[in-house]
N, C-alpha and C positions, 0 to 999 in steps of 0.2 A: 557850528563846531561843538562835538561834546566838552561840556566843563571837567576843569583839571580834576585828578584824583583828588579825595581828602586824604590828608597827611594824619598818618597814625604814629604814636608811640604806644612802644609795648615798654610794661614795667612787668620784667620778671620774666626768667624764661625758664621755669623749672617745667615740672611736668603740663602745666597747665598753660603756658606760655608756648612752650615748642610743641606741644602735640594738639592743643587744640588750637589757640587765640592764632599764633602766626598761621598755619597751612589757610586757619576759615581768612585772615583776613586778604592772602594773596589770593586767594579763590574768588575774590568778590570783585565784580568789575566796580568801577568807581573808588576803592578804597585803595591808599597807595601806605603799607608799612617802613616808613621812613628811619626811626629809629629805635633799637632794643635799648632799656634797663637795665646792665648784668654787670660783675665784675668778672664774670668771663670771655673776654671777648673772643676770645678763641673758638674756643664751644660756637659763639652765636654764628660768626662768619664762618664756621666748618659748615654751616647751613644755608646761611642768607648772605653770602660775600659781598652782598650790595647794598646793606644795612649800615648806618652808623651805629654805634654801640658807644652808650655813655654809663658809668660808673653812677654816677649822683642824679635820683630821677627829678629830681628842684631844676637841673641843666637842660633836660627835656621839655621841661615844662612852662621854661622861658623862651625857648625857642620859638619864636613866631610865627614859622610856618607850620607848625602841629596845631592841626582841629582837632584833635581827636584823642585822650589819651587814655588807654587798656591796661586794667590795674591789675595784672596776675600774680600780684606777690601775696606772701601769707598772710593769713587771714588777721590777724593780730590789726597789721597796718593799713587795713582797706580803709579805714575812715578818716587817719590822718593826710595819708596820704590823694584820697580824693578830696579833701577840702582842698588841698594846696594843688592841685591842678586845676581844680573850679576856678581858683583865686588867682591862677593865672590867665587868667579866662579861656580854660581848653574845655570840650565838651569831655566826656566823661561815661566807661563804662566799668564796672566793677565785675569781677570775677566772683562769680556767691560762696560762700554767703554776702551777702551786701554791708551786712555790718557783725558787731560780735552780739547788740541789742538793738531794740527799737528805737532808744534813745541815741543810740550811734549813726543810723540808719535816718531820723528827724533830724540828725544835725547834717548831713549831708546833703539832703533835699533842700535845707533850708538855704544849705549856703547854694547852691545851683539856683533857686528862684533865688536869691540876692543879686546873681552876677548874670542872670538870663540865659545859663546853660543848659543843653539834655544831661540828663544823668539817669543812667541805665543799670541795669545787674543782669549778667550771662545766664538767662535759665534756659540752656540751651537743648535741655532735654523736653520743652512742648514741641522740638519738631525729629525724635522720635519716630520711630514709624511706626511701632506698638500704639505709640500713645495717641497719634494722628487719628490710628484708626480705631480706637477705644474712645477717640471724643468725637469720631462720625458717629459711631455708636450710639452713643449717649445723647446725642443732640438733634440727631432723626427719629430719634423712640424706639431706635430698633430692639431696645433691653427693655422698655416699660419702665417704669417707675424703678430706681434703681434701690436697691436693700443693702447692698454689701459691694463695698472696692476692697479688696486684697493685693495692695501693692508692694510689694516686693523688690531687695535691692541683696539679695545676698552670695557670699563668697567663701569659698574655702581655702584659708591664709592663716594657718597654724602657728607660725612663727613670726612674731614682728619686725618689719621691717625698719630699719632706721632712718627717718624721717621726724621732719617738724609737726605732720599733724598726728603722729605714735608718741609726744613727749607732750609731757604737762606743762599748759600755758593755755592763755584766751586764745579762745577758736579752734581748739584742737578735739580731738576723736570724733568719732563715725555722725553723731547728728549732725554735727557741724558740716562733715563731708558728704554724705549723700542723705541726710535729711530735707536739705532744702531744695533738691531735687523730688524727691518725693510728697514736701506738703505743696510746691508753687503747681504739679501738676492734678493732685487733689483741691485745689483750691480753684486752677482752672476748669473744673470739672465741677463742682460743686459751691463755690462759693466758699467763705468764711464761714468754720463751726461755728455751734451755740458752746464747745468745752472742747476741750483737750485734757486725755488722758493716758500718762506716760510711765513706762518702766523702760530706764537708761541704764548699762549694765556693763562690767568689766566684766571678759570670759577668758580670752586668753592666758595663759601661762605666760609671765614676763611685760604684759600690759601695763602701761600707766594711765589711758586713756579709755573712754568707753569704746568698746567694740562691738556691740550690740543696744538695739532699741525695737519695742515694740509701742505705738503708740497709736490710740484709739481716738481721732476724730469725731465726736458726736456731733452729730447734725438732729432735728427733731424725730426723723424714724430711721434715716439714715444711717451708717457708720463705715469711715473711711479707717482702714486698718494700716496701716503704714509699717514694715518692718523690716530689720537688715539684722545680719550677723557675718564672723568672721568664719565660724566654724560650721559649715554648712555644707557638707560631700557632695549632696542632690540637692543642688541651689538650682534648678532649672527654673522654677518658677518666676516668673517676673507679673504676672496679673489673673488675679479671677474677680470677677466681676457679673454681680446676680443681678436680674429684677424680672419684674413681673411677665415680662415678650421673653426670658431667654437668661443662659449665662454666657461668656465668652472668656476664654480662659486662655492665657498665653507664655511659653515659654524660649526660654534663652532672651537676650539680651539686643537692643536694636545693633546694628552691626557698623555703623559709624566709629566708635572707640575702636575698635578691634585695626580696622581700615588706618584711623589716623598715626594709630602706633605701629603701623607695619609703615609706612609712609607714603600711604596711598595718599593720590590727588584727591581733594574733595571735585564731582563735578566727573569723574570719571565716568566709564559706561556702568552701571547696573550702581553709581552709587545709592548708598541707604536703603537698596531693595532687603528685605526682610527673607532670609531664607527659611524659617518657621514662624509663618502668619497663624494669627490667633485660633483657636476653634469657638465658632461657633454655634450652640445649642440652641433653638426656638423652640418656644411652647407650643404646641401644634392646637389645635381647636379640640381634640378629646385631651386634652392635659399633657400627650405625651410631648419627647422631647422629639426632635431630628436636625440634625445635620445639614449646616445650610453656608455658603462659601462669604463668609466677611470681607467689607474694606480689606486692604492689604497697600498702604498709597505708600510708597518710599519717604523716608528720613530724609531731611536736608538742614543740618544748620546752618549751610548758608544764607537760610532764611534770615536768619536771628542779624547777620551783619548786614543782611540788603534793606531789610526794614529798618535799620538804625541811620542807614545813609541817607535813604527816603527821609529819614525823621531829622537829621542836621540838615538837607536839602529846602524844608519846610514842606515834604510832600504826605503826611500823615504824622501820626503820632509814633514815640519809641516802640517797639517788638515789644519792650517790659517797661511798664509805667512804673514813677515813682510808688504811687497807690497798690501797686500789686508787689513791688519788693517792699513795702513795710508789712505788707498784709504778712508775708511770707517771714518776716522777722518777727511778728508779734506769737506766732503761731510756733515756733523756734524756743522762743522765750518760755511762752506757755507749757513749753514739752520740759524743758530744762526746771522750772520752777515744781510743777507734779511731777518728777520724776524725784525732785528734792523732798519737796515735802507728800510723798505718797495721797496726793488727793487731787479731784477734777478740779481745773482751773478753768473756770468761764471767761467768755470772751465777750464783750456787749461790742457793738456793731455801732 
């Protein structure tokens, strides 16, 4: 007979809660979403009528049939809040950023090997279908020796919206929001810099929060360019990417987000297929370039929760190691700290 679902609590159903964490976790076989975190119960059962909804996530967290518990709330309280569900002995996934520092992020891991639990962080953008097929890329030699990642995360959103990560406090503006998307798939692709070097920037009219960053990864000949803004008309861009076999250059955005906000089923027919796959250029044998048909594999973050279950099952390791989300906070920090005091921050390994 197959084993029971794992019993998940979700804490938090704002954007990040109802558009991503619930649809990937009812899409996943073996995972069974038992109870929301909200003080809107309304809201939750206008969606999941079969969910219990508790107000206090400490009441989730004593509940003994939860394996499993999904921190979607703001970023502020990821760290208190998954100590006190380690400490109930639930395993644990965090919504990224993982922490607001590296020291936030060590004391979380620590307390997980304390109480023998997995503890994980959402970087749910390595199963991407740009990125999938920018890391077959890179990992069959089809670019040669790579020079230059230009990744890209940008938007044109002129007017602030009113929200918690548009207001001053820990964990708020753009690095915090889609930087750590951008350095954990650079870092999956490259490793840990030797520096980081950063300009963090207020642009908007009415901003309190930074809404732009451009920040240069130095690796020894390498450099990973990382960059986002608010104000960007012809944001097409999402990757160029040079080396010595070729470039491959890619625009618009994988099309999972778009999908889960219209409330498409994850698992659907043609999900995560990429309707503008990358181009790419090859060095031909007289130097010139030509045109030649790349990877194109479909997006699934269902991955990200089937390999988590595999990993509380004992059948492999988490989708995101401890090790890979500090990596991803130190690199965070690093960007924050040269952005403050205008100069490269090195990173020893």
């Amino acid at each position: 007979m197959p084993a029971a679902p794992l019993q998940v609590a979700l804490v938090g159903y704002g954007l990040a809660g109802r558009v991503f964490h619930a649809p990937l976790l009812q899409a996943t076989p073996g995972l069974r979403l038992r109870t929301v975190v909200s003080r809107d119960a309304a809201r939750v059962h206008a969606d999941l009528p079969e969910v219990a909804v508790v107000a206090d996530p400490h009441a989730a967290f004593a509940d003994p049939a939860i394996d499993l518990v999904v921190i979607a709330a703001p970023n502020a309280v990821h760290v208190p809040l998954a100590i006190a569900a380690i400490e109930a002995g639930r395993h644990v996934v965090v919504d990224k950023p993982f922490a607001l520092d590296p020291a936030g992020a060590e004391a979380v891991i620590a307390a997980a090997g304390r109480a023998g639990r997995i503890v994980s962080v959402f970087h749910n953008r390595r199963w991407d279908a740009d990125f999938l097929a920018l890391r077959t890329l890179v990992d069959d030699g089809t670019l040669g020796t790579v020079s230059e990642l230009h990744s890209h995360f940008d938007r044109f959103r002129p007017t602030v919206p009113d929200r918690w990560r548009e207001r001053p406090g820990p964990g708020a503006g753009l690095w915090f929001d889609l930087g750590p998307h951008l350095v954990d798939q650079a870092l999956q692709l490259f490793g840990l810099p030797d520096a980081v070097q950063a300009d963090i920037a207020i642009q908007r009219d009415g901003a309190e929060v930074d809404d732009w960053f451009h920040v240069v990864l130095r690796y020894p000949r390498m450099r990973a360019v990382l960059h986002a803004g608010a104000l960007v008309p012809d944001n097409g861009l999402r990757f160029a990417v040079h080396g010595s076999g070729g470039s491959w250059v890619k625009r618009g955005l994988d099309p999972q987000e778009a999908a889960l906000r219209s409330g498409d089923t994850p698992g659907d027919a043609g999900w995560g297929v990429d309707p503008a796959p990358g181009r790419l250029l090859r060095v031909a044998g007289d130097g010139g370039l030509h045109d030649d048909d790349g990877p194109a594999p479909p997006g699934d973050y269902r991955a990200y929760y089937a390999g988590l279950r595999d990993a509380l099952l004992g059948r492999g390791p988490p989708p995101v190691t401890t090790g890979e989300a500090l990596a991803v906070m130190r690199v965070l920090q690093a960007g924050i700290d040269s952005a403050a005091g205008g100069r490269t921050i090195p990173l020893s390994t």
